[in-house]
Backbone and ligand atoms as CSV (ligand in chain L), in Angstrom:
chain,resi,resn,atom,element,x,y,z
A,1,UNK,N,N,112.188,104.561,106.197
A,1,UNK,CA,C,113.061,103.846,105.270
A,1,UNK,C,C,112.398,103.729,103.907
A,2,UNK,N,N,111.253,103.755,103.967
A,2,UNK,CA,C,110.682,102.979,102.760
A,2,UNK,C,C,110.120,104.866,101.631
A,3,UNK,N,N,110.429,105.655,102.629
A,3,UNK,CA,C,110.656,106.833,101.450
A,3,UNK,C,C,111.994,107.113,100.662
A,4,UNK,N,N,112.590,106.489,101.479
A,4,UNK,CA,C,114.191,106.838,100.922
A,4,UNK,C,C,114.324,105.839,100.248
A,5,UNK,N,N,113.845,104.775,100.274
A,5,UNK,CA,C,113.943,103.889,98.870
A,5,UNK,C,C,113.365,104.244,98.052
A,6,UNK,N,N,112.127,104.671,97.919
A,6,UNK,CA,C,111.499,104.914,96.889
A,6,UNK,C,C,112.011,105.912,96.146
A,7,UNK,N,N,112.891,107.083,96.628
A,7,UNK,CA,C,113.235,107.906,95.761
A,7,UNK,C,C,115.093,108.169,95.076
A,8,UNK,N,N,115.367,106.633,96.112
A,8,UNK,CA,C,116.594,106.552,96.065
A,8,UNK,C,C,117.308,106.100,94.469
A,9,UNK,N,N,118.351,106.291,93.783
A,9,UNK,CA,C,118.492,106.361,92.790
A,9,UNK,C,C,119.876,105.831,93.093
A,10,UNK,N,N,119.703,104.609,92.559
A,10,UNK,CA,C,120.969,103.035,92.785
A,10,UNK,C,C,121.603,102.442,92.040
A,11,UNK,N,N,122.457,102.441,91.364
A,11,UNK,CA,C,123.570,102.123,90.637
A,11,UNK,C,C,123.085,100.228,90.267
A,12,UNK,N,N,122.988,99.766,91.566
A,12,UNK,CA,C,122.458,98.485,91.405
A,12,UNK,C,C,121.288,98.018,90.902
A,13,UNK,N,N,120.323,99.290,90.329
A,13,UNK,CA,C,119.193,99.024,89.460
A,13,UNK,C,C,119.331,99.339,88.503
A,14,UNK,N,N,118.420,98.647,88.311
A,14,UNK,CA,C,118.025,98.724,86.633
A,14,UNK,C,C,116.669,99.079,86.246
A,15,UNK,N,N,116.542,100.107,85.907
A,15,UNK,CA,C,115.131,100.713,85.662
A,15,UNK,C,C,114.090,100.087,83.958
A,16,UNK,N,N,113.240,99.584,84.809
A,16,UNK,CA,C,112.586,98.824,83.740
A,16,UNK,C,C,112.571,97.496,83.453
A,17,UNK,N,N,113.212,96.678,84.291
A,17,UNK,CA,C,113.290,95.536,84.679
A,17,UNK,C,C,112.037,94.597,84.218
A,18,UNK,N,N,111.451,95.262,85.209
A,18,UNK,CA,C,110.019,94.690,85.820
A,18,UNK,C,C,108.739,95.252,84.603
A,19,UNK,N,N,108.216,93.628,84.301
A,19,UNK,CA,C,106.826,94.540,83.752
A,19,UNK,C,C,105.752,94.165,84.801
A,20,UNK,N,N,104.493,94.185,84.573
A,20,UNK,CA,C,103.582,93.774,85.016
A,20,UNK,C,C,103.669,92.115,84.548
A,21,UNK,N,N,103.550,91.357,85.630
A,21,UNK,CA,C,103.497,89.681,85.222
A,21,UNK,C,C,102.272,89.303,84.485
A,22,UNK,N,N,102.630,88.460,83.245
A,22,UNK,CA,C,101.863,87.735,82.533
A,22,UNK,C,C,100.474,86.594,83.820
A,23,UNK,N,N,99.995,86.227,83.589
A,23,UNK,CA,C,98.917,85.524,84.412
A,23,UNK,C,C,99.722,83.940,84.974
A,24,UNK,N,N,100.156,83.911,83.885
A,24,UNK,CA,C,101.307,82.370,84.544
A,24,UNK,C,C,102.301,82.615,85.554
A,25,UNK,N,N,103.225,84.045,85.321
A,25,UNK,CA,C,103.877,84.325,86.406
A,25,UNK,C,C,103.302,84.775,87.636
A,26,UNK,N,N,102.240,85.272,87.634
A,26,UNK,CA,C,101.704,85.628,88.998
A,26,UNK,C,C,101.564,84.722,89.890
A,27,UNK,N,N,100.599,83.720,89.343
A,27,UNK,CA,C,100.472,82.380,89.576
A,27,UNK,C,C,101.230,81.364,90.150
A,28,UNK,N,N,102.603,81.629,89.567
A,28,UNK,CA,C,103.623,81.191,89.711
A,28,UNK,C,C,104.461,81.767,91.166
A,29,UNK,N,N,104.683,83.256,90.886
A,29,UNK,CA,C,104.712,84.472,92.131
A,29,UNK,C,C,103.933,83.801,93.274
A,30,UNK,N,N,102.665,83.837,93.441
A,30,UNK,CA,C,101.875,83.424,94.536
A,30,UNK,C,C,102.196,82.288,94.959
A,31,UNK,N,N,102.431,81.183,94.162
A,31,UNK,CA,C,102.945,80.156,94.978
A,31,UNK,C,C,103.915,80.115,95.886
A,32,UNK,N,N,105.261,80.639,95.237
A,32,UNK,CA,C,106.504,80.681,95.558
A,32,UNK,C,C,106.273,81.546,97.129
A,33,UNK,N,N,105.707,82.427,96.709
A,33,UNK,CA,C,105.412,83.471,97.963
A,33,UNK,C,C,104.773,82.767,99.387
A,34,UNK,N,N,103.832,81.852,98.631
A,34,UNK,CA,C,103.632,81.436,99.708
A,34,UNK,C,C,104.245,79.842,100.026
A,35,UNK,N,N,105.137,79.545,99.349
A,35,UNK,CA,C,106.400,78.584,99.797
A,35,UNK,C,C,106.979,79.393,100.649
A,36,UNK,N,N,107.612,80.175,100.556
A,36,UNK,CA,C,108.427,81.066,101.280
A,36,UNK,C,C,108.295,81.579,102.067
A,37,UNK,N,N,107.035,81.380,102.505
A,37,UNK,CA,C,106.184,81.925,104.008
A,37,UNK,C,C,106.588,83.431,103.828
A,38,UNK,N,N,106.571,84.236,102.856
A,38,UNK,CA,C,106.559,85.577,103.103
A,38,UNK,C,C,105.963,86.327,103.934
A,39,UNK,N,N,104.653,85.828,104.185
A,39,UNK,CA,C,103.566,86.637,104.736
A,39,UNK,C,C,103.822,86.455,106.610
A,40,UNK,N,N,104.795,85.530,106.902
A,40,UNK,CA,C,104.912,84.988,108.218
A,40,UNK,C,C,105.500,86.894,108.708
A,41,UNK,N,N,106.321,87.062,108.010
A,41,UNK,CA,C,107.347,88.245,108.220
A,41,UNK,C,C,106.066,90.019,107.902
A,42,UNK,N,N,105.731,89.752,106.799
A,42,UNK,CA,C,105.033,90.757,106.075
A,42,UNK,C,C,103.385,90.295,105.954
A,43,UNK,N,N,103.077,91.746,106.734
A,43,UNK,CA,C,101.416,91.624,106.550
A,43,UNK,C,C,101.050,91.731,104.561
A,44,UNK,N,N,100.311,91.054,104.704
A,44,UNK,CA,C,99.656,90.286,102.879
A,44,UNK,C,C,98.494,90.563,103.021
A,45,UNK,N,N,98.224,91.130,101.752
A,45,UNK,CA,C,96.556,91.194,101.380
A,45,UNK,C,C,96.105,90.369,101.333
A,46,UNK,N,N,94.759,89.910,102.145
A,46,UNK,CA,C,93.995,88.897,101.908
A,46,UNK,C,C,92.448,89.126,102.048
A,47,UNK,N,N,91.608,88.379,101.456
A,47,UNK,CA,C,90.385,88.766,101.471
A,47,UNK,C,C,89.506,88.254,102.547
A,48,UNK,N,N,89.427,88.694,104.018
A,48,UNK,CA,C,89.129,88.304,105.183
A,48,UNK,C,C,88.636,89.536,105.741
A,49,UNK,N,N,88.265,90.050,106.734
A,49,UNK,CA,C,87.795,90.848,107.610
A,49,UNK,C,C,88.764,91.738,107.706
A,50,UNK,N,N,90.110,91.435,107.869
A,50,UNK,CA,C,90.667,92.408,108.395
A,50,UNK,C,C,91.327,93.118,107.110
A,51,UNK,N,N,91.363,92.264,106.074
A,51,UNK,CA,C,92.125,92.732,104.526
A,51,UNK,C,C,93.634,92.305,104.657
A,52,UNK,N,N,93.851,91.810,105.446
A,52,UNK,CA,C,95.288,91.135,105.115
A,52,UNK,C,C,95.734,90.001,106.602
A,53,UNK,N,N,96.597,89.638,105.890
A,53,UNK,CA,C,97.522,88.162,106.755
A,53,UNK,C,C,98.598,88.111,107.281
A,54,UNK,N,N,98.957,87.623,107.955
A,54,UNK,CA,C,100.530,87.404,108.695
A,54,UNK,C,C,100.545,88.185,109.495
A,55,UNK,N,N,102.526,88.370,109.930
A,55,UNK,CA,C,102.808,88.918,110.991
A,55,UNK,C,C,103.309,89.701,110.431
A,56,UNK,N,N,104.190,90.586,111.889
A,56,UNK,CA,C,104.157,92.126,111.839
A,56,UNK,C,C,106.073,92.073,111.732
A,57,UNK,N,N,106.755,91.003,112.249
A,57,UNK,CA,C,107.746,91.576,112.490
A,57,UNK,C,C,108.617,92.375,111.306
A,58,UNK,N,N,107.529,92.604,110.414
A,58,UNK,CA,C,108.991,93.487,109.457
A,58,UNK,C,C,107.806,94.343,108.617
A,59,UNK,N,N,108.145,94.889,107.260
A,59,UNK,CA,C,107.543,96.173,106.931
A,59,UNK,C,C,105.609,95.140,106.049
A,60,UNK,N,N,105.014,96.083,106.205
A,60,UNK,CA,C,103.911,95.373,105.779
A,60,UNK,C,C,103.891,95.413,103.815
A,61,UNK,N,N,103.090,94.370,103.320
A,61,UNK,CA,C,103.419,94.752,102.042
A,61,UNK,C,C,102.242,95.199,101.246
A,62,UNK,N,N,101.395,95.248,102.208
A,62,UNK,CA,C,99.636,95.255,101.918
A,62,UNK,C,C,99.253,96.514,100.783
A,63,UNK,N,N,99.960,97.318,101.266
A,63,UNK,CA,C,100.104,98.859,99.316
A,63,UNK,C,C,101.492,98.798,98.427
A,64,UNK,N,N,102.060,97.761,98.882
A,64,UNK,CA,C,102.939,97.476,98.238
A,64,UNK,C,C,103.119,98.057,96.919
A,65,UNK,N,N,102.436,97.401,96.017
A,65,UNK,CA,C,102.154,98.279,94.935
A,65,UNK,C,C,102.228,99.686,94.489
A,66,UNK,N,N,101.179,100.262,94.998
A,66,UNK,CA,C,101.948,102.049,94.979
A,66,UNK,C,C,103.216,102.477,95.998
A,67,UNK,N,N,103.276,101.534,96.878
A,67,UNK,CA,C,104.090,102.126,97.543
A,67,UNK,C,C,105.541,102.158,97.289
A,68,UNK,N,N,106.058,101.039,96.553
A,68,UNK,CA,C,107.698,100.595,96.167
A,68,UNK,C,C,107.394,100.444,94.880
A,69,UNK,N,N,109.181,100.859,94.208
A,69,UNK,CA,C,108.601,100.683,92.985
A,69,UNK,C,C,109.516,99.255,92.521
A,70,UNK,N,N,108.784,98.590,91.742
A,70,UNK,CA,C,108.872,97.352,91.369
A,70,UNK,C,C,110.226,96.795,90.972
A,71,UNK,N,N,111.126,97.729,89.936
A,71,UNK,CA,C,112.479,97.920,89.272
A,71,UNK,C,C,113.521,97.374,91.303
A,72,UNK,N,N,113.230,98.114,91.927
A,72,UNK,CA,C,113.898,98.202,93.007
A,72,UNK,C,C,113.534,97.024,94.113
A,73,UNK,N,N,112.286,96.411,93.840
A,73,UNK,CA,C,111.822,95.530,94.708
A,73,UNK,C,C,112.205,93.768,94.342
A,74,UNK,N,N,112.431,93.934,92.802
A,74,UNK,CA,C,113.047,92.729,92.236
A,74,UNK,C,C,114.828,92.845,92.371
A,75,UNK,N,N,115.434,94.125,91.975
A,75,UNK,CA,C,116.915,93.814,93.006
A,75,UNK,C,C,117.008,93.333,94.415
A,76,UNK,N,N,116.339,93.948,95.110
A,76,UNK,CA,C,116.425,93.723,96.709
A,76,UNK,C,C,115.772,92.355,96.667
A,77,UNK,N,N,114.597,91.550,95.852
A,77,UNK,CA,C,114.439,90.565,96.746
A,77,UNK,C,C,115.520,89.233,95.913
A,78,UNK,N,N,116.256,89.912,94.914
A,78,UNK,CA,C,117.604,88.725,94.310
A,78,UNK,C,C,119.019,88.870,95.089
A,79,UNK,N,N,118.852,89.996,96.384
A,79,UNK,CA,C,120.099,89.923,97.260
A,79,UNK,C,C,119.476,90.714,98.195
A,80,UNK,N,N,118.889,90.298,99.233
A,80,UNK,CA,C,117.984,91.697,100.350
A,80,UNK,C,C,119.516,92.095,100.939
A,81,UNK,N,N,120.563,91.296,101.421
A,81,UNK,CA,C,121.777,91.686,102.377
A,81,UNK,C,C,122.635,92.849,101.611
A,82,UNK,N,N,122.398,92.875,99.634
A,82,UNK,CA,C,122.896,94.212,99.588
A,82,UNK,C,C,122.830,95.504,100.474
A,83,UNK,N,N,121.462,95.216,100.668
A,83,UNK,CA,C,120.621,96.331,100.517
A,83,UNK,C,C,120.461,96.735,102.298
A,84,UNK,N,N,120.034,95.951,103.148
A,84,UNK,CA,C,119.981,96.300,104.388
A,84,UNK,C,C,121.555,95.277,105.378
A,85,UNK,N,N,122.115,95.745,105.074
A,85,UNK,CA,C,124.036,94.748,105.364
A,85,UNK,C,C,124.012,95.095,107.450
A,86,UNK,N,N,123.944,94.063,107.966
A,86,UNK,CA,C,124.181,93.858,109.255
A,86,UNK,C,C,123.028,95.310,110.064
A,87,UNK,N,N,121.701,94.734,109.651
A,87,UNK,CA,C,120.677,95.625,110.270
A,87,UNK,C,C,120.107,94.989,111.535
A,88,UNK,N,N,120.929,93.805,111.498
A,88,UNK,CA,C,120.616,92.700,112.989
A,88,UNK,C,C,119.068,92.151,112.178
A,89,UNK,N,N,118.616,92.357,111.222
A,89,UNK,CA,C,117.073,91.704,110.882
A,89,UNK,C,C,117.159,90.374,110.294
A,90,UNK,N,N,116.627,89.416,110.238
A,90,UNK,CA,C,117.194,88.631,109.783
A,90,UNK,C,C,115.888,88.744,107.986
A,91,UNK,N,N,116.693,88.481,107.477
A,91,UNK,CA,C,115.935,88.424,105.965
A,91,UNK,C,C,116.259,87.033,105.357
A,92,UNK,N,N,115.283,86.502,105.152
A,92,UNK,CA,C,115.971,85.147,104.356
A,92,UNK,C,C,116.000,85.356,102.762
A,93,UNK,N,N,117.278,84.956,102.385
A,93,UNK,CA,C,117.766,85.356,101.060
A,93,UNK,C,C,117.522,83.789,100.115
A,94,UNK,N,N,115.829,84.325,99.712
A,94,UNK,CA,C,115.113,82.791,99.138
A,94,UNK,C,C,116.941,82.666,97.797
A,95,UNK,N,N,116.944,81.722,97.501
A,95,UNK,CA,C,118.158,81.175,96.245
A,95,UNK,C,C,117.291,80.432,95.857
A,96,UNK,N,N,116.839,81.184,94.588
A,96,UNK,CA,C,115.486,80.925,93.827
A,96,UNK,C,C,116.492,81.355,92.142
A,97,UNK,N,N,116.338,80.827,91.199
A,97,UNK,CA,C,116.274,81.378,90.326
A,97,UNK,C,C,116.135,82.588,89.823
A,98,UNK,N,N,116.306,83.402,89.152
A,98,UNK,CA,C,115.813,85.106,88.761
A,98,UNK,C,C,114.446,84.808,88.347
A,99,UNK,N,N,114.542,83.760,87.414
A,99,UNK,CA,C,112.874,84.466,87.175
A,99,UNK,C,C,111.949,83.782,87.902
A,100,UNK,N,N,112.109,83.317,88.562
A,100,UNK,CA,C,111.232,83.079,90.164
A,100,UNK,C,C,111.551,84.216,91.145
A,101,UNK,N,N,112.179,84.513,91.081
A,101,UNK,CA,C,111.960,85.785,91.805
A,101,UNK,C,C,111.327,87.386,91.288
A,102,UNK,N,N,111.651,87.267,89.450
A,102,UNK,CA,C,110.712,87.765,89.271
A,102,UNK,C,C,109.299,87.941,89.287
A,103,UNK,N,N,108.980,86.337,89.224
A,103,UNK,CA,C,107.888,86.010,89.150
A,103,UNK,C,C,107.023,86.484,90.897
A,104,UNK,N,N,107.673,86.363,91.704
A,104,UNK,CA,C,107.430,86.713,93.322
A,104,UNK,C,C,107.572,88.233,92.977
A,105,UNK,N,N,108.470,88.517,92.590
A,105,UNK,CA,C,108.204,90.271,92.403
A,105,UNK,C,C,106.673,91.153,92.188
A,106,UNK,N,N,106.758,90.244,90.784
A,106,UNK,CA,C,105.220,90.674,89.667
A,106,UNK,C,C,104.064,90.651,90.858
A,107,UNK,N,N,103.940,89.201,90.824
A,107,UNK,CA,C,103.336,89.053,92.146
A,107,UNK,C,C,103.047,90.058,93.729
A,108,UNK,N,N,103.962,90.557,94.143
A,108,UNK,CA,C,104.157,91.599,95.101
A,108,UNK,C,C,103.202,92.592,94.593
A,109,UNK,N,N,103.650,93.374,93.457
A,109,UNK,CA,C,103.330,94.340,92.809
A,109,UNK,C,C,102.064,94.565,92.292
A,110,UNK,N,N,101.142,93.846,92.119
A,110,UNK,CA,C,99.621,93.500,92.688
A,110,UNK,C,C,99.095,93.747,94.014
A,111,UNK,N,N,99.908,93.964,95.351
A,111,UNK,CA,C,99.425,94.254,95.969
A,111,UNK,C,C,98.833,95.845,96.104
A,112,UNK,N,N,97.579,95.988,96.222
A,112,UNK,CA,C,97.706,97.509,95.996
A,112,UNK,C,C,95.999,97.793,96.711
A,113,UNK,N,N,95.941,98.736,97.816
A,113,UNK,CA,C,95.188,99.469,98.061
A,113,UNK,C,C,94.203,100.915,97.519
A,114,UNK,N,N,93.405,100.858,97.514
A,114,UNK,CA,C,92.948,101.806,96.461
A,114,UNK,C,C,92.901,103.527,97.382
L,1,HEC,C1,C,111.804,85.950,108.988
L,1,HEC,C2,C,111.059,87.142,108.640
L,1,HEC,C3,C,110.961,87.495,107.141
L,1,HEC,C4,C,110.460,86.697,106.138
L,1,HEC,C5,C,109.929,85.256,106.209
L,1,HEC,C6,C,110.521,87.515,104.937
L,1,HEC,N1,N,111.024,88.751,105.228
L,1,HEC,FE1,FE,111.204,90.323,103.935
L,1,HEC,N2,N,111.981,91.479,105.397
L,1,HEC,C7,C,112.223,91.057,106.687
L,1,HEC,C8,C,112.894,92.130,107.408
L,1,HEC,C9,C,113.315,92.076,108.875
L,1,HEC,C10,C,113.027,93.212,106.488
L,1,HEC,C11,C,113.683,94.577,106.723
L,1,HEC,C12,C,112.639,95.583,107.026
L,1,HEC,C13,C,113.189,96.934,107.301
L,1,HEC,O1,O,114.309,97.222,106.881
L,1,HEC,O2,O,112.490,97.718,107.933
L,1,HEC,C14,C,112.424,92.767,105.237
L,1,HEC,C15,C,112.303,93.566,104.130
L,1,HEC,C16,C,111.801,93.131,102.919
L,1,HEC,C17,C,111.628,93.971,101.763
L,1,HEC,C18,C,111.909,95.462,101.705
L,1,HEC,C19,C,110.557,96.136,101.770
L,1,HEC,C20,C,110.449,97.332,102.633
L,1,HEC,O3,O,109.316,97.799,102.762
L,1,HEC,O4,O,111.447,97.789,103.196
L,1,HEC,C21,C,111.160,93.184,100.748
L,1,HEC,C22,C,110.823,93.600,99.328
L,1,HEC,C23,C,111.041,91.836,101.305
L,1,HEC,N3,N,111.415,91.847,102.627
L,1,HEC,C24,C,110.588,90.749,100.585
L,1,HEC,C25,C,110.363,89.483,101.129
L,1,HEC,C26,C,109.940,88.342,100.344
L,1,HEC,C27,C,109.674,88.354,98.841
L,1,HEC,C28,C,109.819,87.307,101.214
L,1,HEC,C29,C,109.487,85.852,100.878
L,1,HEC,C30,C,110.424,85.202,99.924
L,1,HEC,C31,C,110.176,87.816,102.539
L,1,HEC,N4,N,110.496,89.133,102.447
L,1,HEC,C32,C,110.137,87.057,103.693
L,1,HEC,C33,C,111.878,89.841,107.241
L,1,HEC,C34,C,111.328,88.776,106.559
């Protein structure tokens, strides 16, 4: 799935959206993220033994960064049910503000494996 997003080309984006977050939004991102127990769902980089946190039941976000591209990761996380519609998964659709969710975006998009 997560190749066919990446190269998928969506009417519902908007390319360029997303910059890299200022230091307040990240900040901001990380919190929210971890209000939102993201990491319960999605393995998270963390600086521990194993290099990341949480559970497994859904896609990991740990290369996040190179791996999705950002423009597409801030639509999907301001409506995920566009995007995956009766996949039986359950996604919780945070009703956050946009730019809190940008700010969780920016945030995401830091994750990155070398
Ligand atoms: C209750 C479990 C759960 C939680 C908590 C959760 N997610 Fe998810 N998430 C999912 C499932 C299930 C999918 C669908 C995965 C798939 O289609 O393979 C998903 C997919 C995604 C995707 C698509 C990425 C990909 O690789 O396909 C993004 C982005 C995402 N979630 C962001 C978030 C954010 C941001 C939060 C916190 C606000 C969050 N998720 C919290 C279950 C969860």
């Amino acid at each position: 799935m997560a190749d066919f997003l990446r190269t998928l080309k969506d009417a519902r984006i908007t390319e360029g959206v997303m910059k890299s977050g200022t230091p307040e939004e990240l900040a901001r991102g990380e919190q929210l993220y971890r209000e939102h127990a993201c990491q319960n769902c999605h393995w998270t980089p963390a600086e521990n033994r194993r290099g990341y946190t949480g559970g497994t039941s859904s896609t990991s976000f740990v290369n996040m960064g190179n791996r999705l591209q950002a423009d597409w990761v801030y639509r999907f996380n301001l409506n995920p049910n566009d995007f995956v519609p009766e996949s039986g998964a359950y996604i919780p659709n945070p009703s956050l503000p946009d730019e809190d969710i940008y700010a969780i975006t920016a945030y995401m998009m830091t994750f990155t494996q070398p």
